[in-house]
C-alpha positions in Angstrom: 99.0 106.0 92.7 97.9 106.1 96.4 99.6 103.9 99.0 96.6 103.0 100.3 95.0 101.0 97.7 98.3 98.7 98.6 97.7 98.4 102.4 96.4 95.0 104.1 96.1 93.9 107.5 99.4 92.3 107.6 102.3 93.8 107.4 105.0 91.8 105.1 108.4 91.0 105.8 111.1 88.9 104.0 113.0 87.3 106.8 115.1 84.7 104.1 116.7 88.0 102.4 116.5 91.1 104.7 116.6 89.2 108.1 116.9 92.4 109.8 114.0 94.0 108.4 113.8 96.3 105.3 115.0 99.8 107.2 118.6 97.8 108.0 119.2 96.1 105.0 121.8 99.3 103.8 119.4 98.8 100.3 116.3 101.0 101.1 115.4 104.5 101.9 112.9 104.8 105.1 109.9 105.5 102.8 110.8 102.4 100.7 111.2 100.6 103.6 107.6 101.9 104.6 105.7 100.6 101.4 107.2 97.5 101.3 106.4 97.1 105.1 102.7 98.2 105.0 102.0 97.5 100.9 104.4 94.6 100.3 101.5 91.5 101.4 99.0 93.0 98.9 101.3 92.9 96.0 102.9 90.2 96.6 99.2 88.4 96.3 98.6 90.0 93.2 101.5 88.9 92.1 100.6 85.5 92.7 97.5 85.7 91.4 96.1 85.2 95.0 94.3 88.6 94.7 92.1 90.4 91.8 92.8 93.8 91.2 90.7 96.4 93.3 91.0 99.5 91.2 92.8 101.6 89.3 96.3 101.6 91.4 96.3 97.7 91.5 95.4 96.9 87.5 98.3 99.5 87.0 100.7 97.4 89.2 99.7 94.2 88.0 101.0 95.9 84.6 104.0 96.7 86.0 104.2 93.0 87.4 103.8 91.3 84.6 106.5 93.5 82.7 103.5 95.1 80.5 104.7 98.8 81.7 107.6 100.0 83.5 107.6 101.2 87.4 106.3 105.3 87.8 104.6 105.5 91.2 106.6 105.6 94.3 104.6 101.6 95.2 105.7 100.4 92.0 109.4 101.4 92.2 109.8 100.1 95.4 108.6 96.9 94.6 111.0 96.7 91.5 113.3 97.7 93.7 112.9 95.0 96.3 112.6 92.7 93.4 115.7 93.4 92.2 117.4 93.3 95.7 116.5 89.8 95.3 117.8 89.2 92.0 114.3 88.3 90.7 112.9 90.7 87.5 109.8 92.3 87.7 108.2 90.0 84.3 109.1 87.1 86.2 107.1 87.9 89.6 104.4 85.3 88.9 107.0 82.7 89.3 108.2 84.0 92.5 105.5 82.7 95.1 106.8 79.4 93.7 110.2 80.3 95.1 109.1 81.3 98.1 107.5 77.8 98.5 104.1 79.5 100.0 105.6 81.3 103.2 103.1 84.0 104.1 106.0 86.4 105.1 103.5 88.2 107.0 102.1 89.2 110.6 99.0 90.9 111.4 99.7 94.4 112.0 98.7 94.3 115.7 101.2 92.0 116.5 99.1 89.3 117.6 99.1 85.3 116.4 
């Protein structure tokens, strides 16, 4: 699975949990950090069913969202990862943007507004 089906134009942070960003959060290695970071926006929409699968690497993750296979690739096991760092399971991601109440929890890569 290649990291670049995954990236957007945003990059995606969680401010509610990991306030200091992914890399200080004592709970991810640098290249998790990185996927989450760059990939994290894109599957959180497919998640939420904002997005429809481009490909290969995102009907496999959608899988893996919806608890039909388990985590291999490095994108996916972030991802569960992060989910679990949240105390959220991976089955129950569809539910999630719900909990999020609609917060982008996103900038455009640039840095600009």
């Amino acid at each position: 699975m290649s990291i670049e089906s995954f990236l957007s134009g945003c990059d995606f942070y969680d401010v509610i949990h990991f306030r200091r960003g992914f890399d200080r959060a004592g709970v991810f290695t640098r290249a998790e950090a990185d996927i989450l970071r760059r990939c994290g926006y894109t599957i959180k929409r497919l998640g939420a069913g904002e997005l429809v699968p481009q490909g290969s690497d995102q009907e496999a993750m959608l899988r893996v969202l919806e608890g039909i296979a388990e985590p291999c690739s490095d994108v996916e096991k972030a991802w569960a990862k992060y989910l679990l760092a949240i105390n959220c399971k991976v089955s129950k991601f569809s539910g999630l943007s719900n909990k999020w109440g609609g917060v982008d929890y996103s900038e455009p890569s640039d840095g600009t507004w």
